[in-house]
C-alpha positions as CSV (number, residue, x, y, z in Angstrom):
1,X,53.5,162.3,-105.5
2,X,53.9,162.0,-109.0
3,X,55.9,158.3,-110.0
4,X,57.6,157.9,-113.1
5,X,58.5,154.0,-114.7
6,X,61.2,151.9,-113.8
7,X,62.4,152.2,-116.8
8,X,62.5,155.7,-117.1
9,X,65.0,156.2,-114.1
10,X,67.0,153.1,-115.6
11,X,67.2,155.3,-118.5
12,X,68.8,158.4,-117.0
13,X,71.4,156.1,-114.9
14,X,72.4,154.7,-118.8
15,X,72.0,158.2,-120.3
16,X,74.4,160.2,-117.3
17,X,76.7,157.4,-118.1
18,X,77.2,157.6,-122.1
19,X,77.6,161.4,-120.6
20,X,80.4,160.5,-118.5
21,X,82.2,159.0,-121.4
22,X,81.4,161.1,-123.7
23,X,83.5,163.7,-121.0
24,X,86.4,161.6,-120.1
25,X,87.2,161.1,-123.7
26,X,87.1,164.3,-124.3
27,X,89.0,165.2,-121.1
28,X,91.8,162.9,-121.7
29,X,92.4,163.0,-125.9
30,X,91.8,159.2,-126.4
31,X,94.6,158.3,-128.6
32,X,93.1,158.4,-132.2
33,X,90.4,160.6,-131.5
34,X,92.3,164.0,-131.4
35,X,91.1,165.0,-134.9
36,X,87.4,163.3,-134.9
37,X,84.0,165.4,-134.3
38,X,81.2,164.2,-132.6
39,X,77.7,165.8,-131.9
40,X,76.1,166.0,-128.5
41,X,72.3,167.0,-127.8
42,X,72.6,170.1,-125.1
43,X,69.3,171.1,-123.9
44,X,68.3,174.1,-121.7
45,X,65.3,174.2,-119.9
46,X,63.4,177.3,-117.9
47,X,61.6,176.8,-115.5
48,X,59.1,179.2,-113.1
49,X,58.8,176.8,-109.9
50,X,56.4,178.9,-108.0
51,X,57.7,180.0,-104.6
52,X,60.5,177.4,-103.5
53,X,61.2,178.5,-99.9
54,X,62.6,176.0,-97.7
55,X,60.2,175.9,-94.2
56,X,63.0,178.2,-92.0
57,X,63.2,181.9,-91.3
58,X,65.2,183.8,-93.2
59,X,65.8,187.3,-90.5
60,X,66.2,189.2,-93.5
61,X,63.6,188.3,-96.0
62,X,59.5,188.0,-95.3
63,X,59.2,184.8,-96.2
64,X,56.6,184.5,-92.8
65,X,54.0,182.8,-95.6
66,X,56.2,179.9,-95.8
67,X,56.6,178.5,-92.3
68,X,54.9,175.7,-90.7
69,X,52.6,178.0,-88.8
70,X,51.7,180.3,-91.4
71,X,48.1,180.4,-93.1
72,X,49.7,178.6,-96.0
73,X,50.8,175.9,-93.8
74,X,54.0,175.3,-95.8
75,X,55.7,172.1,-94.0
76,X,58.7,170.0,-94.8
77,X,56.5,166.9,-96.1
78,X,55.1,169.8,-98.9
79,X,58.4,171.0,-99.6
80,X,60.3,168.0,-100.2
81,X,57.2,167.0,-102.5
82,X,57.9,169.7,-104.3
83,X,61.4,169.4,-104.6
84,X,61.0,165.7,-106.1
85,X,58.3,166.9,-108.4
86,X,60.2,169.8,-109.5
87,X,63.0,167.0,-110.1
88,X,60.9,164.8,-112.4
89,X,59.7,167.7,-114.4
90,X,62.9,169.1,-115.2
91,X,63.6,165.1,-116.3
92,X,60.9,164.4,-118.6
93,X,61.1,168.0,-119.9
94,X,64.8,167.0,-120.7
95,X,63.7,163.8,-122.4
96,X,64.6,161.8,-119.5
97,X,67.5,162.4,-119.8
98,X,68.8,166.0,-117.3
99,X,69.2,168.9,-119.0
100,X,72.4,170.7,-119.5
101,X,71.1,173.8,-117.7
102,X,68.7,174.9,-116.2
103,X,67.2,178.4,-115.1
104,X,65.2,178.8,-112.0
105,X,63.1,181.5,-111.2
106,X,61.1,182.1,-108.0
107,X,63.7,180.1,-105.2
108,X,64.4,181.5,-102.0
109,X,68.3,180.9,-101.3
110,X,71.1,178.2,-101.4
111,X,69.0,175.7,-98.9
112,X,66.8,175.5,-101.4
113,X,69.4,174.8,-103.9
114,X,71.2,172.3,-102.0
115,X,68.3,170.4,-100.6
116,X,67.0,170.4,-104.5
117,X,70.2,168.9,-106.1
118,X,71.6,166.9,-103.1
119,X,68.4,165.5,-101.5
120,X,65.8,165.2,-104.5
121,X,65.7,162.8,-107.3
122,X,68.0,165.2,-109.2
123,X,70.5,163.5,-106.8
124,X,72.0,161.5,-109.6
125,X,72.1,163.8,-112.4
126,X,75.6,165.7,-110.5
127,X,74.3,169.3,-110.8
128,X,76.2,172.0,-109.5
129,X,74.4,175.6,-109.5
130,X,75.2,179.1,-108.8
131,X,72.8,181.9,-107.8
132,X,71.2,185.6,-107.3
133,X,71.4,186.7,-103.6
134,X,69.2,190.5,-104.5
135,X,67.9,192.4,-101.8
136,X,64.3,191.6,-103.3
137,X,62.1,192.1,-100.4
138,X,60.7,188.4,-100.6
139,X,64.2,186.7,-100.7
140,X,63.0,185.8,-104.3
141,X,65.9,185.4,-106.6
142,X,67.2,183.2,-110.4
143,X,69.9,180.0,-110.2
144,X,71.2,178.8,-112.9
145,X,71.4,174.4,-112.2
146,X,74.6,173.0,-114.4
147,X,76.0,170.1,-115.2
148,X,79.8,170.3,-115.1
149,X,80.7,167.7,-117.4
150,X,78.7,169.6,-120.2
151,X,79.2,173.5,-118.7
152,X,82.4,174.1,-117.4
153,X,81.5,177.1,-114.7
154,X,84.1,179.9,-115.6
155,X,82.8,182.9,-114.0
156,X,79.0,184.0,-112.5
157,X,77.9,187.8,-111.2
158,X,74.7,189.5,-109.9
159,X,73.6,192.3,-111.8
160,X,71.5,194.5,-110.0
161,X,68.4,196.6,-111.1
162,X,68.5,199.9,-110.8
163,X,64.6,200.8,-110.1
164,X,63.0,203.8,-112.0
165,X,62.7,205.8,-108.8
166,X,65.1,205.7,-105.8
167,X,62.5,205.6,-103.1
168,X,61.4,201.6,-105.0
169,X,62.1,198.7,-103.7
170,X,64.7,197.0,-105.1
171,X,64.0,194.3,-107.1
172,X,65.3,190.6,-108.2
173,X,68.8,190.8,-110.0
174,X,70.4,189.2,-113.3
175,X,72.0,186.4,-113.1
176,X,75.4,186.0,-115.1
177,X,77.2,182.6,-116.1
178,X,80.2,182.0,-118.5
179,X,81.1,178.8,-119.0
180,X,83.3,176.2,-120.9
181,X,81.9,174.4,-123.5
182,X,83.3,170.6,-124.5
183,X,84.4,172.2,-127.8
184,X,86.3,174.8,-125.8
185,X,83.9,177.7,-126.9
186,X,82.6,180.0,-124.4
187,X,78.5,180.4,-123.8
188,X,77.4,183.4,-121.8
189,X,73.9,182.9,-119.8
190,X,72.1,185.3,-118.6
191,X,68.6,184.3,-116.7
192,X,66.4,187.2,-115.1
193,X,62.9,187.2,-113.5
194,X,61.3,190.5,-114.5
195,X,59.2,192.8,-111.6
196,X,55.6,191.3,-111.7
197,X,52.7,193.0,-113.0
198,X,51.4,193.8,-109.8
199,X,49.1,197.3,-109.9
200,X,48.0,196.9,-113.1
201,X,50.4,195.9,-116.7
202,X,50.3,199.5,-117.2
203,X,51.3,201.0,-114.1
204,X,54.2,198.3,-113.8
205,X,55.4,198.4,-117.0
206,X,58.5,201.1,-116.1
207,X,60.2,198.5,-114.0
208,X,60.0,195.8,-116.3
209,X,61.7,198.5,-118.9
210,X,64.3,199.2,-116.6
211,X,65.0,195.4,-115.7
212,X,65.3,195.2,-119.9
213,X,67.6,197.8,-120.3
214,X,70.1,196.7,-118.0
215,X,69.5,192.7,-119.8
216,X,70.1,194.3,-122.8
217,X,73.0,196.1,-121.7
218,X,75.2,193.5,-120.5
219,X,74.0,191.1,-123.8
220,X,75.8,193.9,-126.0
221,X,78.5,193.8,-124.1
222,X,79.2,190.3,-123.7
223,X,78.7,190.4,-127.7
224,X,81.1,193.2,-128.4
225,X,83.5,191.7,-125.8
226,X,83.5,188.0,-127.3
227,X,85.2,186.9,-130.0
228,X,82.8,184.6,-130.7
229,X,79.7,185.6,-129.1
230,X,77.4,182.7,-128.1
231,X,74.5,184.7,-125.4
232,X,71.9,182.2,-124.2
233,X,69.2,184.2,-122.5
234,X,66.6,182.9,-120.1
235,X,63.9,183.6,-117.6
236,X,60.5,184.7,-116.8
237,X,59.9,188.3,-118.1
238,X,56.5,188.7,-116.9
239,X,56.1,190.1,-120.4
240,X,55.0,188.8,-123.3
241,X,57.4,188.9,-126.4
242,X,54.6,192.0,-127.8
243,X,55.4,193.6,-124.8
244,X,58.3,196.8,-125.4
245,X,60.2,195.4,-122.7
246,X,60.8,192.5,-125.4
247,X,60.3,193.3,-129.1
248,X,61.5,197.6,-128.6
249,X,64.6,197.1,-125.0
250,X,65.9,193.5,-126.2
251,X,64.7,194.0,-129.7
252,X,64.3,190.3,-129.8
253,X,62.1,188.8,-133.0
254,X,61.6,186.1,-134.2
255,X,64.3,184.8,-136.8
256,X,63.6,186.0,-140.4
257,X,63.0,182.9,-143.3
258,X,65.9,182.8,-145.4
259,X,67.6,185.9,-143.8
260,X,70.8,184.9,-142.5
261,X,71.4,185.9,-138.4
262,X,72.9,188.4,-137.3
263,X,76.1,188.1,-134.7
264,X,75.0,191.0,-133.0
265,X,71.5,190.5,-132.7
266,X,69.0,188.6,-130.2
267,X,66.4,186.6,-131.7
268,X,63.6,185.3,-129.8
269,X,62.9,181.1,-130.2
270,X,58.8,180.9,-129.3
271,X,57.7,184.4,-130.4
272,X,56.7,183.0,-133.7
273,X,54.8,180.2,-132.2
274,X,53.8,182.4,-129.4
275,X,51.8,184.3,-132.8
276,X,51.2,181.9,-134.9
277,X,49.6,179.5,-132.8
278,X,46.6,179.3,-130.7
279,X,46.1,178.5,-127.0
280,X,50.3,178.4,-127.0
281,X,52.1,179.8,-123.6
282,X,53.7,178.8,-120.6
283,X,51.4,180.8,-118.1
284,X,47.3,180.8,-118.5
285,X,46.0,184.4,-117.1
286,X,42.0,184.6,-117.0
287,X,41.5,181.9,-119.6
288,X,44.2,182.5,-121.9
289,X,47.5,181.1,-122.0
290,X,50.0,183.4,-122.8
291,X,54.4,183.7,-123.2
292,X,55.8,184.6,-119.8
293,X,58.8,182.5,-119.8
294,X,61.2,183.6,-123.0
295,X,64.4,182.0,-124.8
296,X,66.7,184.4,-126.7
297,X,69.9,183.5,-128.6
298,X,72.6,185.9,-130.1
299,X,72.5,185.3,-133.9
300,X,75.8,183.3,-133.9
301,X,74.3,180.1,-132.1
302,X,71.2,180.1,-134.9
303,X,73.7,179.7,-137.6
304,X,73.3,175.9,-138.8
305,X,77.0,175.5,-139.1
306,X,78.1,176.9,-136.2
307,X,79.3,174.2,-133.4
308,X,76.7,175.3,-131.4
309,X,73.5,176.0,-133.2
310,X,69.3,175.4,-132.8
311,X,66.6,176.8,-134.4
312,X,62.9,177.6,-133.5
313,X,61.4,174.1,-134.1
314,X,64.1,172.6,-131.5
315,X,62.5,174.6,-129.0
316,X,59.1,175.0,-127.3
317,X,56.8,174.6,-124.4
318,X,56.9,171.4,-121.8
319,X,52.3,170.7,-121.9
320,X,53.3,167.5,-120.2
321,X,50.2,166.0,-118.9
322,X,51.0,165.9,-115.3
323,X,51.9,169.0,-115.4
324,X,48.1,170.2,-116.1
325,X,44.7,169.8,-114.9
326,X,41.2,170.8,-115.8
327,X,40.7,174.5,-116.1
328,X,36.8,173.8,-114.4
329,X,36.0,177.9,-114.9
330,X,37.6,178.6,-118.9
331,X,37.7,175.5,-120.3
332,X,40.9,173.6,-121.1
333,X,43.4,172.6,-119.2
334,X,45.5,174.9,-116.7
335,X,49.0,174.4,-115.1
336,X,48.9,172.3,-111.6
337,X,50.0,174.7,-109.3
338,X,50.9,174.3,-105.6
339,X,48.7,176.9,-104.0
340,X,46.0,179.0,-105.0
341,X,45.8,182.3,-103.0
342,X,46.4,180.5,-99.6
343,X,44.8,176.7,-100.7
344,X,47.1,174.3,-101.1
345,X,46.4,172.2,-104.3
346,X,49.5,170.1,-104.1
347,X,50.7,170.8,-107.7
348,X,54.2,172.1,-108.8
349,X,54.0,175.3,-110.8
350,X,51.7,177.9,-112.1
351,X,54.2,177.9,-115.0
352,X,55.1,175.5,-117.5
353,X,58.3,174.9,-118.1
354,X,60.2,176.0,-121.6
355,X,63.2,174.2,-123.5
356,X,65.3,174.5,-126.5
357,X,67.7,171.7,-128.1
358,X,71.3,172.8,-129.0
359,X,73.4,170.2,-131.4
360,X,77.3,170.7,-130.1
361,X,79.8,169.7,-131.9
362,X,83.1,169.1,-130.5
């Protein structure tokens, strides 16, 4: 079980409350304060959690590899580890203080959910969350987790995938939030978990196109539909931001120095560290760590004036040490996950988690 300091739950208890304030007085107009701005630090964090199935049947899903008396062994005193782990990672990746939101990929269904922010040490942080229900075969789906102080839940959908051929499977759908902003300005998320790379990168590839093409299909239309568009985008991708599905569907770069954004474009926040720098990625494959997990803004929230804005260095990778070990075959270090093949190794995710840092100004 991994313990954080005393003082770093005191910490969170201080920061939810200066929070709580900072809502109520916006909430009720504190005499004197109707024409004053003030800045808030809204982070967004996503997060790969590696299989979170609660230890029941689900009829309709094959989730038979997570029971009690399956090879994996998977029993309530493992899952509620996990859940509390997963907890204190989305904590210190927030800066001990909870994220605004947070996208999930890889949870099983609203058990999961509710056992997560009802029953874990996310207990205290008050998040609400909404969620996929796809007919993935797995019960695998996205949730988005959501403060309502900060994220004022207007509307959510599942978007579903059509599959290049109609005798596939179906796979995992897109997730779809809108929500209220304290300034009153509306921010669209949209968090998918792309199909894996199962058969070969190659052979895959089509499905991961056609999971793109309906991403970047609803992003347009929330940005043509939108006054002022403000499209968060989140999620593991199971691509790399090289890949098509990324840089030729989304056509999401890397901002360009000294060009000014685009309100109609998507701009990637890692890809230019995801170049540029060695050894950087949320996911390590055969010794290399590469960019699964992606963050993608519409051009309006990378505008520096804008009352929601970030930039590339506000955003980045969680290498917290607890969430890595020794990498004993490649060298390095390698995420802690929970299983390998059918070993349990008591960690929390083969992913690391990634964030970005919004200043809102309201």
């Amino acid at each position: 079980m991994i313990r954080f300091p005393q003082r770093h739950r005191k910490s969170m208890k201080a920061r939810l409350a200066l929070y709580a304030f900072c809502v109520f007085a916006f909430c009720t107009n504190l005499p004197g304060k109707a024409q004053d701005k003030d800045t808030l630090t809204f982070r967004v964090v996503s997060y790969n959690v590696e299989n979170l199935f609660d230890t029941r049947h689900d009829s309709l899903k094959d989730d038979y590899e997570f029971q009690p008396e399956s090879v994996r062994h998977w029993n309530y005193s493992k899952y509620k580890k996990k859940l509390d782990d997963i907890g204190r990672t989305l904590i210190a990746t927030g800066g001990w203080t909870p994220p605004a939101l947070v996208a999930l990929c890889e949870v099983e269904n609203d058990s999961a959910l509710l056992d997560l922010t009802r029953y874990s040490v996310l207990s205290e942080a008050g998040y609400r969350y909404v969620m996929t229900h796809s007919q993935d075969k797995r019960g695998i789906d996205v949730a988005l987790l959501y403060q309502r102080g900060l994220f004022k839940l207007l509307s959510s959908r599942s978007l579903s995938v059509t599959p290049p051929r109609p005798s596939d499977r179906p796979t995992r759908d897109i997730l779809h939030a809108s929500g209220l902003l304290l300034n009153g300005d509306t921010l669209d998320v949209l968090i998918a978990h792309f199909p894996s790379r199962s058969g070969g990168a190659r052979k895959s590839e089509p499905y991961r196109l056609e999971a793109a093409r309906r991403l970047k299909q609803v992003a347009d239309s929330l940005i043509g539909l939108r006054r002022y568009p403000q499209v968060l985008i989140m999620g593991d991708f199971n691509d790399y931001p090289t890949n098509r599905s990324v840089r030729q569907i989304l056509q999401a770069e890397a901002p360009a120095p000294a060009t000014p954004p685009l309100d109609d474009r998507l701009y990637h926040l890692l890809a230019r560290k995801s170049k540029e720098e060695r050894n950087y990625g949320s996911y390590k494959y055969q010794g290399e760590w590469r960019l699964l997990d992606h963050l993608i803004v519409s051009g309006n929230l990378l505008k520096a004036d804008a009352p929601l804005t970030t930039d590339e260095v506000h955003a980045g990778v969680a290498r917290l040490p607890f969430l890595l070990i020794p990498d004993k075959k490649f060298g390095g270090v390698q995420p802690f996950r929970t299983y390998i093949g059918p070993r349990y190794k008591g960690g929390i995710s083969d992913h690391l988690p990634v964030w970005a840092e919004f200043r809102l100004i309201y």
